[in-house]
C-alpha positions as CSV (number, residue, x, y, z in Angstrom):
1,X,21.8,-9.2,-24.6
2,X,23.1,-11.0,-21.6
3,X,20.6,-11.9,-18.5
4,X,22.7,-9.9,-16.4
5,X,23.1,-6.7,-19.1
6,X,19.2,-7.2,-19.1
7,X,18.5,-6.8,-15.5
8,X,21.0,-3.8,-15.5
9,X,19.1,-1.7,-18.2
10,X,15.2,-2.8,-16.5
11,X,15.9,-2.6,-13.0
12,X,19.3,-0.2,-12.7
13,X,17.3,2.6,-13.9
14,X,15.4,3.0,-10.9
15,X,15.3,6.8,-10.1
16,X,13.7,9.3,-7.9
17,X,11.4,11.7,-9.8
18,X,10.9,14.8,-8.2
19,X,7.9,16.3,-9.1
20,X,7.4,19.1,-11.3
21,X,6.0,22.4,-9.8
22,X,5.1,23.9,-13.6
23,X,1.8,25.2,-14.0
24,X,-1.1,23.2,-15.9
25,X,-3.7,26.2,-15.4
26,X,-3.6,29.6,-14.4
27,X,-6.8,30.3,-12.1
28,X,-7.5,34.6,-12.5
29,X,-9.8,36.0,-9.4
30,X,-12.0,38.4,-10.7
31,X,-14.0,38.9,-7.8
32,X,-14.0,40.8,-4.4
33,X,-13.0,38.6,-2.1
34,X,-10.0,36.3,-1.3
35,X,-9.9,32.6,-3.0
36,X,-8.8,29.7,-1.0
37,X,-8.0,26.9,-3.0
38,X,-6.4,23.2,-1.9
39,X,-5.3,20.3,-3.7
40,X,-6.9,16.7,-2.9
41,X,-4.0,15.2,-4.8
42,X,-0.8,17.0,-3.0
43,X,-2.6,18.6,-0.2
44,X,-1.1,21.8,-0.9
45,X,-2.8,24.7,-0.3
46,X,-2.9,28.4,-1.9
47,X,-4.9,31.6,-1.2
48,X,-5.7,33.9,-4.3
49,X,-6.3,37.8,-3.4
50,X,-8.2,39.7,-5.1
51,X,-7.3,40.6,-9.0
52,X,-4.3,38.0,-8.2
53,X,-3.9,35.1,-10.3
54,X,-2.4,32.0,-9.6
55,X,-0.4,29.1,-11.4
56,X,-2.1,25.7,-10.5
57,X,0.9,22.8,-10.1
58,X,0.7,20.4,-12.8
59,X,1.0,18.0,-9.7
60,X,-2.2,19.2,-8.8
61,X,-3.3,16.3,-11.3
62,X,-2.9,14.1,-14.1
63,X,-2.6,14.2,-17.6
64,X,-6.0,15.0,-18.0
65,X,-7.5,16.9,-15.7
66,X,-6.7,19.2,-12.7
67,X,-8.5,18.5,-9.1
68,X,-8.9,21.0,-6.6
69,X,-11.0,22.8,-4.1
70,X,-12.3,26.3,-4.1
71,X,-13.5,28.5,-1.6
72,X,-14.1,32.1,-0.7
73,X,-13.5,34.4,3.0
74,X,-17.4,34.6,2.8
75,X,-18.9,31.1,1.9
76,X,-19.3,32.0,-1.2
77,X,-20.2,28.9,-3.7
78,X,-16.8,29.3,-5.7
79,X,-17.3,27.1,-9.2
80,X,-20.8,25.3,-8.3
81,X,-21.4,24.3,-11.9
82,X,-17.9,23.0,-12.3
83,X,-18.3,21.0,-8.6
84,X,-18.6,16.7,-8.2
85,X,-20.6,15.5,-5.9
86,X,-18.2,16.2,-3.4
87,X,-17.2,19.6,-3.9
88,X,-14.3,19.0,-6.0
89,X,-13.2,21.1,-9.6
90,X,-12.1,18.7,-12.5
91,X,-10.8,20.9,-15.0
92,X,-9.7,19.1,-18.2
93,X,-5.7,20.6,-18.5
94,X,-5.9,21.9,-22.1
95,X,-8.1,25.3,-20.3
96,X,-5.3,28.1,-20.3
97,X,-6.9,29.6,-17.1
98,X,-10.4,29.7,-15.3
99,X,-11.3,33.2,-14.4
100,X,-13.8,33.7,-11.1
101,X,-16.5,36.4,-11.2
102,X,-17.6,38.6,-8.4
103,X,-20.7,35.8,-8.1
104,X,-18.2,32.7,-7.7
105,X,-19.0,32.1,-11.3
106,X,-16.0,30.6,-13.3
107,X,-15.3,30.5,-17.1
108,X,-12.5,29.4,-18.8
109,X,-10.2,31.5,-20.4
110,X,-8.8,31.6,-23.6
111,X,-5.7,34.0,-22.9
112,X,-4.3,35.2,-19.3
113,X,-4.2,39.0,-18.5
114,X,-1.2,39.3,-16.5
115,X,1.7,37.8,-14.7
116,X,0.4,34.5,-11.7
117,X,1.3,34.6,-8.7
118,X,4.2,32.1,-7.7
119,X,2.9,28.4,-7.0
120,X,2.8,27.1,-3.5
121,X,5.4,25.5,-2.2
122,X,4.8,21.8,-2.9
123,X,4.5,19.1,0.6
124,X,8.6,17.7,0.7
125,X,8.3,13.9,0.1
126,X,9.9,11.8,3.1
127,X,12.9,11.3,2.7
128,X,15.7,8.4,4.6
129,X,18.0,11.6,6.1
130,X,15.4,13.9,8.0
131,X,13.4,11.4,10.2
132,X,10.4,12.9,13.3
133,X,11.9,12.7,16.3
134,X,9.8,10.6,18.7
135,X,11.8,12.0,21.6
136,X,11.2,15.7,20.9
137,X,14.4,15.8,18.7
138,X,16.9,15.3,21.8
139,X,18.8,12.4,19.4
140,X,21.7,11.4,21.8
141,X,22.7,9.0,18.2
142,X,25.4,11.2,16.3
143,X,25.5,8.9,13.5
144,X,23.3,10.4,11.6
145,X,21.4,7.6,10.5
146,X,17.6,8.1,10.1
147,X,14.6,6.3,10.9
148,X,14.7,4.3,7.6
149,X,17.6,2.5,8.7
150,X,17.1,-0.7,9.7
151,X,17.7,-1.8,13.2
152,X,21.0,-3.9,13.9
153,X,20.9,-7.2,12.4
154,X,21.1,-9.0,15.7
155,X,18.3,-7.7,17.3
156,X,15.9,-9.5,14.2
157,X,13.6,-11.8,14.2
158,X,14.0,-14.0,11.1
159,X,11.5,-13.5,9.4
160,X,10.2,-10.8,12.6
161,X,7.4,-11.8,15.0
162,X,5.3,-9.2,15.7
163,X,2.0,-8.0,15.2
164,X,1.4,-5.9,11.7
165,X,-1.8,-4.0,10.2
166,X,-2.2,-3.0,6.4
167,X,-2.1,0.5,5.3
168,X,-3.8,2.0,2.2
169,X,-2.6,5.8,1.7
170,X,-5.3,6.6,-1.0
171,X,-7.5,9.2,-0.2
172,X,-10.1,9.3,-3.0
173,X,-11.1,12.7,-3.1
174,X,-14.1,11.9,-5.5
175,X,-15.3,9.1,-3.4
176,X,-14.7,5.6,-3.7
177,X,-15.4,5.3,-7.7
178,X,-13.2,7.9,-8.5
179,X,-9.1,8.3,-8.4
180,X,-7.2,6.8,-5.9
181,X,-4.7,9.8,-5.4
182,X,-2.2,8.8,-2.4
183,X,-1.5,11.2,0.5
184,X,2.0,8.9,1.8
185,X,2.1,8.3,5.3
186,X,-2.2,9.4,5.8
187,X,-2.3,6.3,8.7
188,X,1.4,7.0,10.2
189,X,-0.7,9.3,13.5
190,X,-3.5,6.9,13.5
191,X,-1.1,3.6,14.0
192,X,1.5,5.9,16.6
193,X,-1.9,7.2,18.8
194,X,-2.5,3.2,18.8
195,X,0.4,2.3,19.8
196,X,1.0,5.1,22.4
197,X,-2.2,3.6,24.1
198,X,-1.7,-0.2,23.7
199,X,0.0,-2.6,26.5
200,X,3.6,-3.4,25.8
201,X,3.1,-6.9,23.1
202,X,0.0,-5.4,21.8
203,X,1.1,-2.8,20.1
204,X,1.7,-2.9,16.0
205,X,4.9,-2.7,15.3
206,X,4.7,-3.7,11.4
207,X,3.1,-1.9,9.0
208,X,2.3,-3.6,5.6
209,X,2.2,-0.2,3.6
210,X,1.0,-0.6,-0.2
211,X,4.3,-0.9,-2.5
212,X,2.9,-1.3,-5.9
213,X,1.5,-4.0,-8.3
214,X,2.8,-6.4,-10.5
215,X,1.7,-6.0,-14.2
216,X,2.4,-7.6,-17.9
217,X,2.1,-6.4,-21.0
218,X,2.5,-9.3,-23.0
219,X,0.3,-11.8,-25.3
220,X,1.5,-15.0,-23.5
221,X,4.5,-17.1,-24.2
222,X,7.6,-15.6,-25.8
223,X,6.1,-12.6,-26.2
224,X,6.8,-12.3,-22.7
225,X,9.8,-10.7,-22.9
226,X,11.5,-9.0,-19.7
227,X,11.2,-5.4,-20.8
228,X,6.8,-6.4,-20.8
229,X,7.4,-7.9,-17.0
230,X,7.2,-5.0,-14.5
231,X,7.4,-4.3,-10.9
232,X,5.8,-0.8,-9.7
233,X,7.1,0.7,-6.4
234,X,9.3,3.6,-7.6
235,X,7.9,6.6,-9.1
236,X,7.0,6.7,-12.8
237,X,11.1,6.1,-14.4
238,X,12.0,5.1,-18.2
239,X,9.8,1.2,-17.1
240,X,7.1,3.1,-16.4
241,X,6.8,6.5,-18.0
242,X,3.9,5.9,-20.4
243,X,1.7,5.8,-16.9
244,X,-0.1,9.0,-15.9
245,X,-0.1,10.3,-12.6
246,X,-3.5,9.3,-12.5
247,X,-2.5,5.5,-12.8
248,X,0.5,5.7,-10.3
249,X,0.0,8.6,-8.1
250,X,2.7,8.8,-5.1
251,X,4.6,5.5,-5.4
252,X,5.1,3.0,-3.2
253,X,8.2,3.7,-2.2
254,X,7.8,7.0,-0.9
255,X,4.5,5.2,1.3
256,X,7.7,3.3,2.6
257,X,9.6,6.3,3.7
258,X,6.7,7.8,5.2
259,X,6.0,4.9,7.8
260,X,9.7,4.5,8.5
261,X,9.6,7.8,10.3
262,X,6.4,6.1,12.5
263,X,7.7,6.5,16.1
264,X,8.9,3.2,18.1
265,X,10.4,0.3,16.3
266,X,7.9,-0.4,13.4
267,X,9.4,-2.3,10.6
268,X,7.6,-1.7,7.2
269,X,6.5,-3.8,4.8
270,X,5.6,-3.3,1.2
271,X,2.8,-4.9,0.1
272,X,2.6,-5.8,-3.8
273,X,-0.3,-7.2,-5.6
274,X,-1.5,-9.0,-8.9
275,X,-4.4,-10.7,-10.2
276,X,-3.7,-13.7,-12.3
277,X,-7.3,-14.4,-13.3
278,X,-9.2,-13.2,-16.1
279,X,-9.0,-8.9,-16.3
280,X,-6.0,-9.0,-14.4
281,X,-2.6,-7.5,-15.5
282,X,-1.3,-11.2,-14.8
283,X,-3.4,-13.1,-17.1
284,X,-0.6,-14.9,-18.9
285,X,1.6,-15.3,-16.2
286,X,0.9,-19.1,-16.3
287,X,1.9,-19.5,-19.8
288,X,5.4,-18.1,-18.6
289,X,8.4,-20.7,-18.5
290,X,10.6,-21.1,-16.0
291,X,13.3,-19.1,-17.3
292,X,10.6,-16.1,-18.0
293,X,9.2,-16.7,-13.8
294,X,12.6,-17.1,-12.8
295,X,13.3,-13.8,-14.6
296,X,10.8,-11.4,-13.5
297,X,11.5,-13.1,-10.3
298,X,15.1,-11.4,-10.6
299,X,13.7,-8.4,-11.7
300,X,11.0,-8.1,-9.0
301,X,14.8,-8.5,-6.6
302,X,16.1,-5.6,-7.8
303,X,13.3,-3.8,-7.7
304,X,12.9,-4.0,-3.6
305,X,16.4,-5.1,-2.6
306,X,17.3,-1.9,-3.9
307,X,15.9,0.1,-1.2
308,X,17.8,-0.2,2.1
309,X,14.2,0.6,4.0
310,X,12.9,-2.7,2.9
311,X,13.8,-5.7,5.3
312,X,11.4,-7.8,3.3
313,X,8.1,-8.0,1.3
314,X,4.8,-9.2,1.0
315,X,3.1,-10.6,-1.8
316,X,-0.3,-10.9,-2.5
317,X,-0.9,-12.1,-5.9
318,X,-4.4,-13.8,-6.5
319,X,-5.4,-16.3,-6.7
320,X,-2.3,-18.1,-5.1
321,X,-1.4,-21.6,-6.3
322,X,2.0,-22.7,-5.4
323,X,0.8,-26.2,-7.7
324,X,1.1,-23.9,-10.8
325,X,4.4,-24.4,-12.5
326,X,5.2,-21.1,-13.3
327,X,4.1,-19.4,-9.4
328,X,6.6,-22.8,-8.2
329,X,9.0,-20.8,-10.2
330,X,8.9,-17.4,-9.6
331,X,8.5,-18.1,-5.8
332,X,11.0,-20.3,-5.4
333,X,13.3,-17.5,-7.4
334,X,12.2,-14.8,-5.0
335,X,13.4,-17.1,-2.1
336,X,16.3,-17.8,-3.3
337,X,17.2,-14.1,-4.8
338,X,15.8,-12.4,-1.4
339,X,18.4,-14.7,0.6
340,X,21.3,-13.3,-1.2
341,X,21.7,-17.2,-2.5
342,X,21.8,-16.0,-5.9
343,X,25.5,-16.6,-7.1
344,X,25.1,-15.1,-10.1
345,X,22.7,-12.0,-9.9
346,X,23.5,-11.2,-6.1
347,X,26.3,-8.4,-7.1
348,X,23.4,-6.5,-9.1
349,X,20.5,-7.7,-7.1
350,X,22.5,-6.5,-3.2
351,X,19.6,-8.3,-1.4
352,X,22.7,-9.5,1.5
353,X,24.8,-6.7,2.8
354,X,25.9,-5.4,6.4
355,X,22.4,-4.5,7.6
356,X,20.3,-7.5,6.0
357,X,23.1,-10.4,6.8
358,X,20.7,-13.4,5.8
359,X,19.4,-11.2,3.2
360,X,15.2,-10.2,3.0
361,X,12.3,-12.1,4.3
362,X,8.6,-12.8,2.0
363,X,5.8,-13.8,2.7
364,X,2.2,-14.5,1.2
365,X,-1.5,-13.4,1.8
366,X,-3.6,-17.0,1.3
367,X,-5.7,-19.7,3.1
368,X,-4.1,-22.3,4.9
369,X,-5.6,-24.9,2.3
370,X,-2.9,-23.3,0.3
371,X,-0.1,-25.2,2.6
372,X,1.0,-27.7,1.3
373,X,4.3,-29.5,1.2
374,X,6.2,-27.9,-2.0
375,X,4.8,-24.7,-0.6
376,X,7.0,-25.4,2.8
377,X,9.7,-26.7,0.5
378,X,9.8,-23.8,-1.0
379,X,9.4,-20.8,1.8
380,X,11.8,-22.6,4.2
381,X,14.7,-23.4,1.9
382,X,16.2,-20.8,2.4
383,X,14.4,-19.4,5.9
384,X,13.3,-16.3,4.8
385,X,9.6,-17.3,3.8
386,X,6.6,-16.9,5.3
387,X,2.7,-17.4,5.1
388,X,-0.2,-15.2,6.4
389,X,-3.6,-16.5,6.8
390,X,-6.5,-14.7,6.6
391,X,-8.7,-15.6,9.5
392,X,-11.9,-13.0,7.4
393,X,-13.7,-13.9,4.7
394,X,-14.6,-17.0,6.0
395,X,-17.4,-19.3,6.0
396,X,-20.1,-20.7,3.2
397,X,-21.9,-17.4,3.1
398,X,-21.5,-15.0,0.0
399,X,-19.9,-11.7,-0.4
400,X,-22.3,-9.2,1.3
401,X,-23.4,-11.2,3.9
402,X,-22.4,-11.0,7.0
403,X,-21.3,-13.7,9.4
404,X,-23.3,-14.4,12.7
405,X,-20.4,-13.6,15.1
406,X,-21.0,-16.9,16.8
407,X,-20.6,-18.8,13.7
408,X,-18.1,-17.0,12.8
409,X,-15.8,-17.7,15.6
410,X,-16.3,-21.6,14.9
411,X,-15.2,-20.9,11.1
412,X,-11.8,-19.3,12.4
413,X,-11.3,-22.2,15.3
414,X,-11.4,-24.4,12.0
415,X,-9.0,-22.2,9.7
416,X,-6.8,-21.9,12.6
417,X,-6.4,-25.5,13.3
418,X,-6.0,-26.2,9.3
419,X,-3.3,-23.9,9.9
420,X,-1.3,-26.0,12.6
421,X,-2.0,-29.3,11.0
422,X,-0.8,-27.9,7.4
423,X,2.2,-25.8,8.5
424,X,3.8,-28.6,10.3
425,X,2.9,-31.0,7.1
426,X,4.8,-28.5,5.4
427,X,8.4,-28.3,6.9
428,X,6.7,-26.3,9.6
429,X,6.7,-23.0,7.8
430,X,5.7,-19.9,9.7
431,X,3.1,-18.3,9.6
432,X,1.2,-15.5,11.0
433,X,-3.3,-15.2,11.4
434,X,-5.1,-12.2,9.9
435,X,-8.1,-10.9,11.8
436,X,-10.6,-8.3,10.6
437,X,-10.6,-4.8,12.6
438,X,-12.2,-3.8,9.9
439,X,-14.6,-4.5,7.5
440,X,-14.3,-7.0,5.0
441,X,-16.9,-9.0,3.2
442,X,-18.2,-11.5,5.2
443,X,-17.5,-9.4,8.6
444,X,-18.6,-6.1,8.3
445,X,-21.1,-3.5,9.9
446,X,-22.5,-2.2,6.9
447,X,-22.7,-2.6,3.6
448,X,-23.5,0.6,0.9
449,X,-24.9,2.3,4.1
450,X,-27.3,-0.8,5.3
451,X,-26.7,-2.0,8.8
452,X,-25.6,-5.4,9.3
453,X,-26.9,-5.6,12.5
454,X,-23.2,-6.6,13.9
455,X,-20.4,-4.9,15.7
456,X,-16.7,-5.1,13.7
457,X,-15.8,-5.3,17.8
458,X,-18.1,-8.7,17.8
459,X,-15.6,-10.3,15.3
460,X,-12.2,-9.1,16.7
461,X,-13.7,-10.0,19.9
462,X,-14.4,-14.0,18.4
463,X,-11.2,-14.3,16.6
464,X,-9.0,-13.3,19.5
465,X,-11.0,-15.9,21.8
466,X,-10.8,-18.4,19.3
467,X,-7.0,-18.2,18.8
468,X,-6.5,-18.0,22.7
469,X,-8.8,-20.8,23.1
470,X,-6.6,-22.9,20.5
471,X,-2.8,-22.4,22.3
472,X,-1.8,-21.6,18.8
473,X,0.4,-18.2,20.8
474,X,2.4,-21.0,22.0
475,X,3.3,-23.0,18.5
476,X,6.7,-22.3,18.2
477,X,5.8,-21.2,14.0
478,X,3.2,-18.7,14.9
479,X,5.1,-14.9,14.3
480,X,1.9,-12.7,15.3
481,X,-1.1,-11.5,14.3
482,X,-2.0,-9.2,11.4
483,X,-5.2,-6.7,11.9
484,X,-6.9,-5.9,8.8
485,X,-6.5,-2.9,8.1
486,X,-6.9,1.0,7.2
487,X,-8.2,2.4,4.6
488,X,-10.8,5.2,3.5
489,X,-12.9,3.3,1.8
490,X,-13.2,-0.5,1.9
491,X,-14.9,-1.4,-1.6
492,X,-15.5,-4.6,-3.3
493,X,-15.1,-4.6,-6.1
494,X,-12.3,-1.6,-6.1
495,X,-13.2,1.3,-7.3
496,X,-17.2,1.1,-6.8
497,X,-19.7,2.8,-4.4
498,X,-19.9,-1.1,-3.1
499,X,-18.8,-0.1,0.3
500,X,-18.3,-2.2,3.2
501,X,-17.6,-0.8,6.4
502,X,-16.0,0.5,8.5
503,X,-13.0,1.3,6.7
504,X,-10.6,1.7,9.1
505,X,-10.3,0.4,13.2
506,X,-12.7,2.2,15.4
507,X,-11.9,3.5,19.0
508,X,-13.9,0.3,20.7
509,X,-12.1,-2.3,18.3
510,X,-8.6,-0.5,19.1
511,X,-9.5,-0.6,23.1
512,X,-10.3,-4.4,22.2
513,X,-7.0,-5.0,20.2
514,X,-5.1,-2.6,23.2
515,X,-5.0,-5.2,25.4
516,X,-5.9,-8.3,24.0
517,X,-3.9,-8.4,20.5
């Protein structure tokens, strides 16, 4: 099978998925008093009358278990045995039905007595034709082109300035050791009240939503064959169907679709990451050669040129070493692919067309220690790469410990000049600083509940005075600043009650960014 006929088969078969409405679980009310029930996975909701029965949505879960929430008119404790710690029902799926009593007791049942009541009607996923109006829906633009359109080619940046913030749409219903689920869109009113508040060049007008990972399933080598290199961002298609919904939740690419319809000109981002270290799905990566990099390079194209909402990507796959031979590779394929400069591949890949002219932008989450001259060789070939530089997690202290705010500020003076000397070393790639609005793990306000004795405001506060102080506004290769970032829990490692916080950009540290960002 040709390169081309292989790229066809992985990446062609991109689809939409809609989800199923069919029920997984039948929930019978046997007592005297009217059910409310709600999904923390879809956020649909369903109320349950009396002797009524009801058909839970198999998206209502995974394949294992369904997650909702109960209550009754009265307050009464609806399920308590069946209850997490946070009040939500996990009901493994292969329970036929769950009957209520008149004392909010449930038990599962073996066979239904009667007809359920119809499913809600599920939340419709965003979609590229039926954007918000921002102006009250007077649209005086007849074209009928939606929000997820880009804007004209000649009114880019390229690669944009700007100032951008990360987005994390899980919701973790269970708390931060439990599922992800992903609510699309959840900071979209967050990120537009911002906005509506901040001075004109302050506001955020990039959003780095999360697209997806990038995973292997291979043993290394030539076992690394393209159909074992994937790129996640669409929902679960023939790639990726052996994944549950508890693995993939909503995808990536309907994250993107919400945040197009964020009012204002906000270009979104997708953000895709990878661990190459030991545990991660990337682990062999290095033992690729170049024509394996270079081909999941191509197939990671496909996979994002192929929606029109995407102007360009980010990419943070850890650690980053642009001295490894087979990250040289796939980089410099995703530059040149991204650019339309692929001759051969361009046809399938459609990274160029009318709206993307000089085809999509990249960039990379690192350090500027990472910049180095075959890094700028690479990201300005083609002038569609681009570096950002994380001005958090700084400094000689470990994980867990916060920075003295003072310190701190000298620590980011330092990675900010690193920055300048390295990015001009390095065929003066762009680049744009990170700061933390939020916690991370050196700059936080608590940590699993314990007071740090520090402001998040402190460190926003030192970071902006620190790159004022240094004139880096005025380098002609600085693009903006990115503000990390929004999510509901911020936990390291993922997935543990190891919670840094806060989570997400507090009203004093927005005032701060209002008018100083």
């Amino acid at each position: 099978m040709s390169l081309r006929t292989c790229l066809w088969t992985l990446a062609c078969g991109i689809s939409i998925a809609a989800a199923g409405t069919a029920s997984a679980l039948t929930v019978v009310n046997d007592s005297a008093e009217a059910l409310n029930l709600s999904s923390p996975v879809s956020g649909a909701t369903s109320r349950i009358e009396p002797g009524a029965q009801f058909g839970v949505p198999s998206s209502w879960g995974d394949d294992r278990h369904i997650y909702l929430t109960a209550s009754s008119t009265t307050g009464l404790d609806v399920c308590g045995a069946l209850q997490d710690r946070y009040g939500t029902l996990k009901i493994p799926v292969h329970w036929v039905g769950i009957g209520v009593g008149g004392g909010g007791d449930c038990a599962p049942l073996a066979q239904l007595p009667a007809t359920p009541t119809p499913p809600p009607v599920e939340p419709v996923p965003p979609t590229p034709d039926e954007p918000d109006s921002p102006d009250g829906g007077n649209d005086s633009d007849d074209s009928g082109d939606g929000v997820t359109n880009p804007p004209n080619a000649s009114d880019r940046d390229f690669p944009p300035r700007g100032n951008g913030t990360w987005v994390y749409d899980a919701t973790f219903p269970q708390g931060p050791d439990g599922e992800p689920y992903v609510s699309p869109g959840l900071w979209r009113e967050a990120i537009s009240e911002y906005n509506a508040q901040a001075e004109a060049g302050h506001r955020l007008d990039q959003v780095f939503s999360y697209g997806g990972d990038l995973e292997m399933e291979c043993r290394g080598g030539s076992d690394c064959t393209p159909n074992k290199m994937h790129v996640y961002y669409y929902p679960p298609t023939a790639q990726s169907a052996n994944r549950s919904f508890q693995e993939t939740g909503a995808s990536g690419f309907v994250s993107t679709q919400a945040y197009a319809k964020t009012p204002g000109e906000v270009v979104v981002i997708p953000t895709f990451d990878g661990r190459f270290d030991a545990g991660g799905y990337l682990q062999e990566f290095e033992t690729l050669s170049e024509s394996q990099a270079r081909t999941y390079a191509d197939i990671f194209a496909r996979a994002v040129c192929a929606d029109p909402a995407v102007p360009g990507v980010q990419l943070d796959l850890e650690p980053f070493d642009i001295n490894d031979p087979a990250q040289f590779w796939f980089y410099d394929q995703v530059a040149l692919n991204l650019a339309g400069e692929n001759q051969d591949l361009e046809p399938i890949l459609g990274c160029r067309s009318e709206d993307y002219p000089q085809g999509r932008f990249f960039s990379v989450f690192t350090f500027a220690n990472q910049i180095t001259p075959e890094l700028g060789e690479v990201f300005t070939r083609y002038g569609n790469g681009y570096v950002i530089i994380s001005l958090y997690d700084l400094g000689p202290g470990a994980a867990t410990v916060a920075s003295d705010p003072d310190e701190y500020r000298g620590y980011v003076a330092n990675e900010i000049a690193r920055t300048v000397s390295n990015s001009a070393a390095a065929s003066d790639v762009p680049f744009q600083l990170a700061i933390p609005a939020a916690a991370s793990t050196k700059e936080f306000e608590r940590y699993r509940g314990t007071p740090s004795g520090y402001a998040q405001r402190q460190y926003v506060e030192q970071a902006l005075e620190a790159m004022e102080a240094s004139g880096v506004r005025a380098n002609p290769q600085f693009l903006g600043t990115a503000v990390w970032g929004w999510s509901r829990f911020m936990a390291w490692p993922p997935h543990t009650n190891n919670v840094f916080e806060p989570g997400s950009p507090q009203a004093e540290v927005l005032s701060v960014l209002g008018d100083r960002l």
